[in-house]
PDB file of N, CA, C and O in Angstrom:
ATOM      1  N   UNK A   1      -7.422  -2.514 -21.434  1.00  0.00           N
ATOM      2  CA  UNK A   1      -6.603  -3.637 -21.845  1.00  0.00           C
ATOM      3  C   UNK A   1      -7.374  -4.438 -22.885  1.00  0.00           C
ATOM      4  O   UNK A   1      -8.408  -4.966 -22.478  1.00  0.00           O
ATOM      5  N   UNK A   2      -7.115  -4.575 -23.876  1.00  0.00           N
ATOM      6  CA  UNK A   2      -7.292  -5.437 -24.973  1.00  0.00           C
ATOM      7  C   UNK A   2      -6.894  -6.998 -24.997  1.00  0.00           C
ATOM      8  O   UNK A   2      -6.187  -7.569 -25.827  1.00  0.00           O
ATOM      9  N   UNK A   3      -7.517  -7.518 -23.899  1.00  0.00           N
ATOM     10  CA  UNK A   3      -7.667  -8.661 -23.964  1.00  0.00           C
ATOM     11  C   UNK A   3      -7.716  -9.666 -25.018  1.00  0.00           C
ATOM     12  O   UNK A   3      -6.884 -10.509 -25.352  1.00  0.00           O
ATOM     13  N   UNK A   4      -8.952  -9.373 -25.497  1.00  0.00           N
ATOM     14  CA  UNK A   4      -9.912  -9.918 -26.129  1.00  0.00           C
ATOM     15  C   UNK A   4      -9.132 -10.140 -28.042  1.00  0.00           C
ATOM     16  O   UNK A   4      -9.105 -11.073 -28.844  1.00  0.00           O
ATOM     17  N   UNK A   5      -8.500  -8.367 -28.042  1.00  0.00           N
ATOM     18  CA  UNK A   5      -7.410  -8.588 -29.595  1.00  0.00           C
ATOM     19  C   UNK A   5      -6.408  -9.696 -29.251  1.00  0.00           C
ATOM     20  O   UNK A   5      -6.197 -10.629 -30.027  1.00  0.00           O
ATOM     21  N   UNK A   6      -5.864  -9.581 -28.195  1.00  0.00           N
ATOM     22  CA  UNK A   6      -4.641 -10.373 -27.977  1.00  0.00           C
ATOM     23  C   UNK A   6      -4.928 -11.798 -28.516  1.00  0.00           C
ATOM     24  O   UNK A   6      -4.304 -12.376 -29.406  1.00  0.00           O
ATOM     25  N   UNK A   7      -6.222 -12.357 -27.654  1.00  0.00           N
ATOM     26  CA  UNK A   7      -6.258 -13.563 -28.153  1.00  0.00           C
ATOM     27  C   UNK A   7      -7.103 -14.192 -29.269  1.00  0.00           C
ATOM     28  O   UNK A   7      -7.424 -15.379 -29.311  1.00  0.00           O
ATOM     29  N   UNK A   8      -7.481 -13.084 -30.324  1.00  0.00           N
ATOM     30  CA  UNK A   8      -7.941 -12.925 -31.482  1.00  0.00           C
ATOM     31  C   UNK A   8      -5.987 -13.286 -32.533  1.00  0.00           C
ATOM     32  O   UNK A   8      -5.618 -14.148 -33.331  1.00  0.00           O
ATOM     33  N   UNK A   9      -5.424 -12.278 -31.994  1.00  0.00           N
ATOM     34  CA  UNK A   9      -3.920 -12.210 -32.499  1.00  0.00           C
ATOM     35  C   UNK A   9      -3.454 -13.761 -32.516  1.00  0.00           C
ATOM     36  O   UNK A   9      -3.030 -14.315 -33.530  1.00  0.00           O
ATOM     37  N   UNK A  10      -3.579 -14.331 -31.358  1.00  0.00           N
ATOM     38  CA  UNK A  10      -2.812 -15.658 -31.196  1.00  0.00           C
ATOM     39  C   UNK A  10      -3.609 -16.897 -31.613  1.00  0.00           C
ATOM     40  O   UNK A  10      -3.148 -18.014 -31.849  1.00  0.00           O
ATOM     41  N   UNK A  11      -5.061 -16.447 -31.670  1.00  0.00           N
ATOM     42  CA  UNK A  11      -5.924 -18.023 -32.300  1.00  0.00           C
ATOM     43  C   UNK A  11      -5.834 -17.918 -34.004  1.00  0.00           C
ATOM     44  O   UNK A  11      -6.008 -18.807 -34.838  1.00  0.00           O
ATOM     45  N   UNK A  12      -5.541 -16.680 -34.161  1.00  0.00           N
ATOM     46  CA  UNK A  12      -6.036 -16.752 -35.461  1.00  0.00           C
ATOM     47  C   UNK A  12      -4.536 -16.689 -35.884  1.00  0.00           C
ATOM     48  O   UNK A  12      -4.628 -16.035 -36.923  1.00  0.00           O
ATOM     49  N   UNK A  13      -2.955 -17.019 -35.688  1.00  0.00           N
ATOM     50  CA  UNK A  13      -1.849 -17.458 -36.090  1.00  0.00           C
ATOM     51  C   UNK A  13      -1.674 -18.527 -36.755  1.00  0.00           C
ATOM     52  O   UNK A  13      -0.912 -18.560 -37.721  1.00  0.00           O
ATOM     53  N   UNK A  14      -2.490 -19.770 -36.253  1.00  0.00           N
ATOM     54  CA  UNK A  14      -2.481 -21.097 -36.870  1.00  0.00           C
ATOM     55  C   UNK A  14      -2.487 -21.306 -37.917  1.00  0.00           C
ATOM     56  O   UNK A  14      -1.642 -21.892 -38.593  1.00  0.00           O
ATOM     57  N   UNK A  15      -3.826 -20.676 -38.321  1.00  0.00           N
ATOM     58  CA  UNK A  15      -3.560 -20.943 -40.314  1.00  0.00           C
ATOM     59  C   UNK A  15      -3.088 -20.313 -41.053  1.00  0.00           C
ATOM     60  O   UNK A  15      -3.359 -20.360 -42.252  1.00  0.00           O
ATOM     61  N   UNK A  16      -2.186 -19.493 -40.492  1.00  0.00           N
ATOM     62  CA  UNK A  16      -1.113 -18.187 -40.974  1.00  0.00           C
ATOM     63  C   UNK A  16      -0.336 -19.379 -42.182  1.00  0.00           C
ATOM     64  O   UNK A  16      -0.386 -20.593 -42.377  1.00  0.00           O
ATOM     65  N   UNK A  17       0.341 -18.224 -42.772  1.00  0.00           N
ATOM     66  CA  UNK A  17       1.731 -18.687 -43.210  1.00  0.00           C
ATOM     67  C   UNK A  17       2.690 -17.950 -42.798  1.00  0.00           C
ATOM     68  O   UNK A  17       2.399 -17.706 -41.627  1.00  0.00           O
ATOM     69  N   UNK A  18       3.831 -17.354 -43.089  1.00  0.00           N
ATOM     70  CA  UNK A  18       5.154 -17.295 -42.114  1.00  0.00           C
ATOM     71  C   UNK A  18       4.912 -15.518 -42.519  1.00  0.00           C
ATOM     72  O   UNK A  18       4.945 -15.157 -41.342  1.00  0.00           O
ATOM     73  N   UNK A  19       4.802 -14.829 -42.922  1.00  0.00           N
ATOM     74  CA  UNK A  19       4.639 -13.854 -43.252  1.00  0.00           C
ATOM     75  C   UNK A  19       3.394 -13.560 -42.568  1.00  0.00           C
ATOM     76  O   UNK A  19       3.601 -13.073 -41.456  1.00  0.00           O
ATOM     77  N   UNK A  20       2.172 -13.694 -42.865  1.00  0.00           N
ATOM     78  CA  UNK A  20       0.948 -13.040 -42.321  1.00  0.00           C
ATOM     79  C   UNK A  20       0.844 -13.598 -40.595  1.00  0.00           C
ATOM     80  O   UNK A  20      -0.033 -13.209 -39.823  1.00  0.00           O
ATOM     81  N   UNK A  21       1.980 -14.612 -40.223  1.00  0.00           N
ATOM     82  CA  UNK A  21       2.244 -15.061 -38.668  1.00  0.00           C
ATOM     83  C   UNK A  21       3.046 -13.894 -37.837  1.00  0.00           C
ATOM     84  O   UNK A  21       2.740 -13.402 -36.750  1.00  0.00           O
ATOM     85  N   UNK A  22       4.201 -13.594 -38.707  1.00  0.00           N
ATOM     86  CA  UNK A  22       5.088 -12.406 -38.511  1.00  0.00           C
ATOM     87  C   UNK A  22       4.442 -11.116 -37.905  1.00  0.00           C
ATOM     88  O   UNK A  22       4.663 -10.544 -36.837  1.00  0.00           O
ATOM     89  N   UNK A  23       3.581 -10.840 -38.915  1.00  0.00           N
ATOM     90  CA  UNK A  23       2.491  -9.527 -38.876  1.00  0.00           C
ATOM     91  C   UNK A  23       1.757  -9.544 -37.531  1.00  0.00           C
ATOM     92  O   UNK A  23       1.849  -8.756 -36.589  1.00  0.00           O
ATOM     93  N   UNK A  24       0.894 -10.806 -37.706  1.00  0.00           N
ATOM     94  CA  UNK A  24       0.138 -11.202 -36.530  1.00  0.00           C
ATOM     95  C   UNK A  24       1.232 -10.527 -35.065  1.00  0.00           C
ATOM     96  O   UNK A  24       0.923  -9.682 -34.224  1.00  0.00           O
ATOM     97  N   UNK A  25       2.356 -11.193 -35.207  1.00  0.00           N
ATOM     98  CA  UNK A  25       3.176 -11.025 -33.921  1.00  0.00           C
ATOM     99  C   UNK A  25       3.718  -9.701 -33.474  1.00  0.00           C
ATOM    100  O   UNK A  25       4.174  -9.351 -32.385  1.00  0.00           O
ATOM    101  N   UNK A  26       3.506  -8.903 -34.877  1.00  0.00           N
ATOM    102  CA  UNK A  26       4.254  -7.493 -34.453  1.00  0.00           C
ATOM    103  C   UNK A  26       3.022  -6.997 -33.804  1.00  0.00           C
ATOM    104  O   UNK A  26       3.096  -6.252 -32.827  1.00  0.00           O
ATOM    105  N   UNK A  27       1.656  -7.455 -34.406  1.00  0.00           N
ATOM    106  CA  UNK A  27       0.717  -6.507 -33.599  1.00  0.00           C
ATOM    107  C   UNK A  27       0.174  -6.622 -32.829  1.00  0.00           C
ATOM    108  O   UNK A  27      -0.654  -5.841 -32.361  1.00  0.00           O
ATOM    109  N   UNK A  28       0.634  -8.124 -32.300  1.00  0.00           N
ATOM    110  CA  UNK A  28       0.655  -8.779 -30.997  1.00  0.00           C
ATOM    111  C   UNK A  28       1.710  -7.520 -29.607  1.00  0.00           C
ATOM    112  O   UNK A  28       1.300  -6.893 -28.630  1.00  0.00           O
ATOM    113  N   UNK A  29       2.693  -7.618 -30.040  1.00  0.00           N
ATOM    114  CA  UNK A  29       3.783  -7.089 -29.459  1.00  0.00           C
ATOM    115  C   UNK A  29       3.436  -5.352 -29.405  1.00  0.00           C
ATOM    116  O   UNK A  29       3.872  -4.871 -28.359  1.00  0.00           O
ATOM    117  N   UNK A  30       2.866  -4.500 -30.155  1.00  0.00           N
ATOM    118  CA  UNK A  30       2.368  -3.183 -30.093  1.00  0.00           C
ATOM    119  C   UNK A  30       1.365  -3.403 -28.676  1.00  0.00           C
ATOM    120  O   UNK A  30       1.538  -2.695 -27.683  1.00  0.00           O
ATOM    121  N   UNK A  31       0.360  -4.421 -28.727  1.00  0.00           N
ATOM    122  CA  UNK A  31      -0.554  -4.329 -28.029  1.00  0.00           C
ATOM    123  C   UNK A  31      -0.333  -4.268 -26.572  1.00  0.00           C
ATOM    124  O   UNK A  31      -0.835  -3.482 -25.768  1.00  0.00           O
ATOM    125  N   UNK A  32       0.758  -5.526 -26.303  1.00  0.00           N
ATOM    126  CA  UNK A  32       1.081  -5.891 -25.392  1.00  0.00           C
ATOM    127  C   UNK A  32       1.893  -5.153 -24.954  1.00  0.00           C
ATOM    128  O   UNK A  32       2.045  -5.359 -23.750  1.00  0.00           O
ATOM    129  N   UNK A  33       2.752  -4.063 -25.487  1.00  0.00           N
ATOM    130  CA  UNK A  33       3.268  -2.960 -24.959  1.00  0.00           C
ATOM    131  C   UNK A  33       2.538  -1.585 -24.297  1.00  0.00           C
ATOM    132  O   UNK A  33       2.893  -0.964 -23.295  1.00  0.00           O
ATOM    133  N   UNK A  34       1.068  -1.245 -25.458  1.00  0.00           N
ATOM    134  CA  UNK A  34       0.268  -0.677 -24.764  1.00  0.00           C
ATOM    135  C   UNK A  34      -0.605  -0.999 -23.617  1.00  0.00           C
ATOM    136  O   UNK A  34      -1.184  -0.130 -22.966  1.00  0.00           O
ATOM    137  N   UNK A  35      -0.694  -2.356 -23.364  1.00  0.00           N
ATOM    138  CA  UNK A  35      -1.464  -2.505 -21.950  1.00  0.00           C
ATOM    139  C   UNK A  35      -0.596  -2.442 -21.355  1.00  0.00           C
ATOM    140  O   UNK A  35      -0.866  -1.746 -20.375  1.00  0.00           O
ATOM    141  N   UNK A  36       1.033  -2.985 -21.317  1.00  0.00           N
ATOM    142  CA  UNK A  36       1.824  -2.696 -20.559  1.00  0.00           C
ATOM    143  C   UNK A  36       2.067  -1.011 -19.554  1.00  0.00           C
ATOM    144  O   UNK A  36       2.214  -0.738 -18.363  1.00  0.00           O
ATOM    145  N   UNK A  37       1.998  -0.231 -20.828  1.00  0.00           N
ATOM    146  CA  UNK A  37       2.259   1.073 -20.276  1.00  0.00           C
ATOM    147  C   UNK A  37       0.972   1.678 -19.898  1.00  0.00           C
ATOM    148  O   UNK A  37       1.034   2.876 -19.621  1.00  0.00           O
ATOM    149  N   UNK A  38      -0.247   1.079 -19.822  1.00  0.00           N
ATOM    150  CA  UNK A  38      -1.438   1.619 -19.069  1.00  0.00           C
ATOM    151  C   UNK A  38      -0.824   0.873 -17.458  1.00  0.00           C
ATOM    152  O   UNK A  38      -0.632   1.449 -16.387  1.00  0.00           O
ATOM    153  N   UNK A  39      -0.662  -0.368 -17.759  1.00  0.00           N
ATOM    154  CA  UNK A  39      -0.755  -0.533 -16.348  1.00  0.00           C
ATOM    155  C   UNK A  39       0.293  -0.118 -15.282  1.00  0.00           C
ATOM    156  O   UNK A  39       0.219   0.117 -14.076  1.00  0.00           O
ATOM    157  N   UNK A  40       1.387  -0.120 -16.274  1.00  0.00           N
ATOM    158  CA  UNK A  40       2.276   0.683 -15.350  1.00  0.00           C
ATOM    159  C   UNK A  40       1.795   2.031 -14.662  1.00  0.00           C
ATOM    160  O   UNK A  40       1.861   2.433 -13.500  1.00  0.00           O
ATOM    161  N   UNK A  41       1.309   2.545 -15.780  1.00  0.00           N
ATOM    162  CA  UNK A  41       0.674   4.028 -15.391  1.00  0.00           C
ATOM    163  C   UNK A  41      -0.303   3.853 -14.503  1.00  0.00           C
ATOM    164  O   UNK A  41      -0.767   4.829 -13.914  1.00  0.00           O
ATOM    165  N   UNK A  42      -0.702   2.752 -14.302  1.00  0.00           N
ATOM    166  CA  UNK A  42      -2.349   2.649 -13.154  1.00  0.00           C
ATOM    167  C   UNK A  42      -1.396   2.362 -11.669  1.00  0.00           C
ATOM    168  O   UNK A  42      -1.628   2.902 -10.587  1.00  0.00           O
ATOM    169  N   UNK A  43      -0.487   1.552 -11.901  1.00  0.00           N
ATOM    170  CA  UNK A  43      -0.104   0.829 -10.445  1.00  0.00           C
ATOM    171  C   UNK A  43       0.911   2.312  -9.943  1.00  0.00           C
ATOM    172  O   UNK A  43       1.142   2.596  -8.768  1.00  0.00           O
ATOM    173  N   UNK A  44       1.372   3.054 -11.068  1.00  0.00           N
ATOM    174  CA  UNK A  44       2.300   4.055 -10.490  1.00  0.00           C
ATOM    175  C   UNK A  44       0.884   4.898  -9.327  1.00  0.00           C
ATOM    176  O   UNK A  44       0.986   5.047  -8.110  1.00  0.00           O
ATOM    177  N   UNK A  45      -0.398   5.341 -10.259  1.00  0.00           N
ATOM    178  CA  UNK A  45      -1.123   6.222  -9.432  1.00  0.00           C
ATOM    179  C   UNK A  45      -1.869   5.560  -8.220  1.00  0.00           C
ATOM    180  O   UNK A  45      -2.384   6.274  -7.360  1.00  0.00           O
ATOM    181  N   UNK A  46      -1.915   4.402  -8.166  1.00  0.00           N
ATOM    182  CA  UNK A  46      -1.937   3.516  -6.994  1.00  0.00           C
ATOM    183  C   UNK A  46      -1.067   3.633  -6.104  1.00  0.00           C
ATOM    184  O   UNK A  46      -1.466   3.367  -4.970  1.00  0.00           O
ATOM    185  N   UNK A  47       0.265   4.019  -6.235  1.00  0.00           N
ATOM    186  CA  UNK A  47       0.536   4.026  -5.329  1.00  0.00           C
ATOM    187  C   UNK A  47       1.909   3.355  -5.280  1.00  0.00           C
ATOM    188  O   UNK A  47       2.827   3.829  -4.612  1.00  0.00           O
ATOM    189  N   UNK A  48       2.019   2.298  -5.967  1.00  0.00           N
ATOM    190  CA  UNK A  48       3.174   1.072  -6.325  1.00  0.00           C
ATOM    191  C   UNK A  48       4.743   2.098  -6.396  1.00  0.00           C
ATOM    192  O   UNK A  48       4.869   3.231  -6.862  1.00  0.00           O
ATOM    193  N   UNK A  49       5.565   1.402  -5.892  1.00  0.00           N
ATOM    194  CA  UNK A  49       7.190   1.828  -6.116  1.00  0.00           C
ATOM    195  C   UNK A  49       7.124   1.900  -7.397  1.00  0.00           C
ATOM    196  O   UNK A  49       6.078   1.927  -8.046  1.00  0.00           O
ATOM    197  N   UNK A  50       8.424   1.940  -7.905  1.00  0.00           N
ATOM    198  CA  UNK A  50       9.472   1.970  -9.172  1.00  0.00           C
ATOM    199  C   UNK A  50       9.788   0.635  -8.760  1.00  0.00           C
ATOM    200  O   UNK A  50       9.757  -0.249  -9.616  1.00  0.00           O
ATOM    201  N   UNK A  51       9.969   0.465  -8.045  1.00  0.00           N
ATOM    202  CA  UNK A  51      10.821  -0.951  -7.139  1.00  0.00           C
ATOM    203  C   UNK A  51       9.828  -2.400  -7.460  1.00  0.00           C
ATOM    204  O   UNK A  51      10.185  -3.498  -7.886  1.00  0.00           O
ATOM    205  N   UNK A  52       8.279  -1.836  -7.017  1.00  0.00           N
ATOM    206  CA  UNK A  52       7.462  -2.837  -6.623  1.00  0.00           C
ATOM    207  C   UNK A  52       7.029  -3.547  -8.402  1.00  0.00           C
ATOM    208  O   UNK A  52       6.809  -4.676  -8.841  1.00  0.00           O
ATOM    209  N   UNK A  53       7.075  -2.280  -8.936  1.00  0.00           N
ATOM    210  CA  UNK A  53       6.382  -3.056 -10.388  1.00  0.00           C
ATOM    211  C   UNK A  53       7.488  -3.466 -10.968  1.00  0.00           C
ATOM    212  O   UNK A  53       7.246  -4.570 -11.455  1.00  0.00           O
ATOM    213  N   UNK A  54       9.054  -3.017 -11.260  1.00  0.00           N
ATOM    214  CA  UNK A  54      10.383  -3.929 -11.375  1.00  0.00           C
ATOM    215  C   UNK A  54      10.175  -4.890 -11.407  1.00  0.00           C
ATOM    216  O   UNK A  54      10.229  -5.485 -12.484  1.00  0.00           O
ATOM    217  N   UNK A  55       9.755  -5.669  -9.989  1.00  0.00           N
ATOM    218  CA  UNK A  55       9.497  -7.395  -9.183  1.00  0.00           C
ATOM    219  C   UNK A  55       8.815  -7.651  -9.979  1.00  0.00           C
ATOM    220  O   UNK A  55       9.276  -8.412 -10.830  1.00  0.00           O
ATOM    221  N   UNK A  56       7.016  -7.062 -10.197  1.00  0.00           N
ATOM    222  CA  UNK A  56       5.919  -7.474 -11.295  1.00  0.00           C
ATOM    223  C   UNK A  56       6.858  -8.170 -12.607  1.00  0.00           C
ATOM    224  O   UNK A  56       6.870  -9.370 -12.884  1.00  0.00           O
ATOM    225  N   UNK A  57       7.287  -7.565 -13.006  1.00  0.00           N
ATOM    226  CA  UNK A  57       7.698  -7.465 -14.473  1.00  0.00           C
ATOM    227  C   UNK A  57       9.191  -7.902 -14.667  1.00  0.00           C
ATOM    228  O   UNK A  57       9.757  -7.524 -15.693  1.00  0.00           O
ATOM    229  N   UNK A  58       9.827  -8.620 -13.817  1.00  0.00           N
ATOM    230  CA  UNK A  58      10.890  -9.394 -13.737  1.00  0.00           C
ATOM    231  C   UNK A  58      12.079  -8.378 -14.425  1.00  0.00           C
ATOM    232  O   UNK A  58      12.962  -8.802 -15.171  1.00  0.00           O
ATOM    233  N   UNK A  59      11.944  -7.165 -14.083  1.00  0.00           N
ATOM    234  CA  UNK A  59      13.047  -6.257 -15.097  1.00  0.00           C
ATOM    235  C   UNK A  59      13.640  -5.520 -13.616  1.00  0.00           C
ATOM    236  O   UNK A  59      12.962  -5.740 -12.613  1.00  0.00           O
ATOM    237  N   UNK A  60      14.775  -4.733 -13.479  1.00  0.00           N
ATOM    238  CA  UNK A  60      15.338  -3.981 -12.901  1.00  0.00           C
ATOM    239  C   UNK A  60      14.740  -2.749 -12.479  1.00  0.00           C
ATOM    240  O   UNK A  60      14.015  -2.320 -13.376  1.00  0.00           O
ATOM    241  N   UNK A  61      14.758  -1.893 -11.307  1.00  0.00           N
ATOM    242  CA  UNK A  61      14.109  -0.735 -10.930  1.00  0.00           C
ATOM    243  C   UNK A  61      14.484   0.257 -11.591  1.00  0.00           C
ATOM    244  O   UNK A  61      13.603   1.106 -11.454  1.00  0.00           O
ATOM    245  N   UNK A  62      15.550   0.767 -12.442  1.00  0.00           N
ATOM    246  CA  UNK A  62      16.570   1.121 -12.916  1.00  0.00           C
ATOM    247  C   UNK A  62      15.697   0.848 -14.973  1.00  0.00           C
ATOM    248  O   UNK A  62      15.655   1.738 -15.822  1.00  0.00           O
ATOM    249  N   UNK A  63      15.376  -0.031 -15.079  1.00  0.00           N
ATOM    250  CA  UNK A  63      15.270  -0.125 -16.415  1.00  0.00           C
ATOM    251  C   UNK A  63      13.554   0.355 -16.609  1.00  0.00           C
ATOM    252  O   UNK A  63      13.070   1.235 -17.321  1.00  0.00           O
ATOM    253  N   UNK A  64      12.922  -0.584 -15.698  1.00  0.00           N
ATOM    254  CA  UNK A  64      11.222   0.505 -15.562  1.00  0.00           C
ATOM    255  C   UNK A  64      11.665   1.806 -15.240  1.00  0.00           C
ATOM    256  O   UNK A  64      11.030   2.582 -15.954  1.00  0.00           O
ATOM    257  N   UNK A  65      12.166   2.200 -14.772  1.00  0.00           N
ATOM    258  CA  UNK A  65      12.458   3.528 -14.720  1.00  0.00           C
ATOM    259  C   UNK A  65      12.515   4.481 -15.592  1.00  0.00           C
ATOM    260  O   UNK A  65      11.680   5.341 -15.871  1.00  0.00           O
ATOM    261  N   UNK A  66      13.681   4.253 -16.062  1.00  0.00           N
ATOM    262  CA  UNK A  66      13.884   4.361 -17.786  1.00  0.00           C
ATOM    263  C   UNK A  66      12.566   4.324 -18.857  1.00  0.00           C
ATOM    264  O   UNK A  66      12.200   5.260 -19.568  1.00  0.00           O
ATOM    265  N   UNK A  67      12.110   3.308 -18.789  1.00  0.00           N
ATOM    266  CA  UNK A  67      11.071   3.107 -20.198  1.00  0.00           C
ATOM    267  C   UNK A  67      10.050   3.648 -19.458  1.00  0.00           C
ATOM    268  O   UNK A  67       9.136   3.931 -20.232  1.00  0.00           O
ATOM    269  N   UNK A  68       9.768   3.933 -18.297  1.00  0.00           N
ATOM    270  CA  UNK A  68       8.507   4.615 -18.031  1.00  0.00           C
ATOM    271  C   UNK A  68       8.212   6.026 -17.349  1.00  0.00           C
ATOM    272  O   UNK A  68       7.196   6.720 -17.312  1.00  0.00           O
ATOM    273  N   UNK A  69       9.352   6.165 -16.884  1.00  0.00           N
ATOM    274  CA  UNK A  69       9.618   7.088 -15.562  1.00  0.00           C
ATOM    275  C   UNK A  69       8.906   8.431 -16.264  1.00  0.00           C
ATOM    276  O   UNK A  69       8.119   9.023 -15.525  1.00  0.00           O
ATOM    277  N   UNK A  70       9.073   8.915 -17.457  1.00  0.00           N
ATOM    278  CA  UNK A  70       8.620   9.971 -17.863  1.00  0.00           C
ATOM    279  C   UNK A  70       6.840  10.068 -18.341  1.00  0.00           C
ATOM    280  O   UNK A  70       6.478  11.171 -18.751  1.00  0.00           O
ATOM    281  N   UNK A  71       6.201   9.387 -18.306  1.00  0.00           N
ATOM    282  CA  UNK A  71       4.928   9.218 -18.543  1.00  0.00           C
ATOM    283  C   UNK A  71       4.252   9.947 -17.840  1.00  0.00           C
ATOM    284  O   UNK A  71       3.024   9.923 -17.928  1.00  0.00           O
TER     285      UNK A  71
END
C-alpha cells in the first residue's frame, strides 16, 4: 500500500492550479484503486466473505463481487 504517494498526491495539490490539481487526482484515484484491489485480494485469502468486505467498503455483496470476484 502506498501510503506514503497518497499523501505526497494530496499535500502537494495546494499550490496546484486546476489542471496540474486534476492530474494530481487522477493519480490519486489509480492508486487508491490499486491498494484497494490488494486488499481485497488479502482479506479474500484471509478468509473474509464477499459479504464481509461489501460492509468494509459500504458497496453491495453483489457489486464487490463483480469488480473483484475474478482476481
Amino acid at each position: 500500500m502506498e501510503v506514503g504517494r497518497m499523501k505526497t498526491l494530496v499535500g502537494s495539490m495546494d499550490g496546484m492550479g486546476p489542471a496540474e490539481a486534476l492530474h494530481a487526482v487522477a493519480e490519486l484515484q489509480k492508486e487508491v484503486s490499486r491498494t484497494e484491489s490488494a486488499l481485497v485480494r488479502g482479506a479474500r485469502q484471509a478468509g473474509l466473505s464477499w459479504e464481509a468486505i461489501a460492509l468494509c467498503l459500504g458497496v453491495s455483496k453483489q457489486a464487490v463481487h463483480r469488480k473483484y470476484g475474478k482476481q
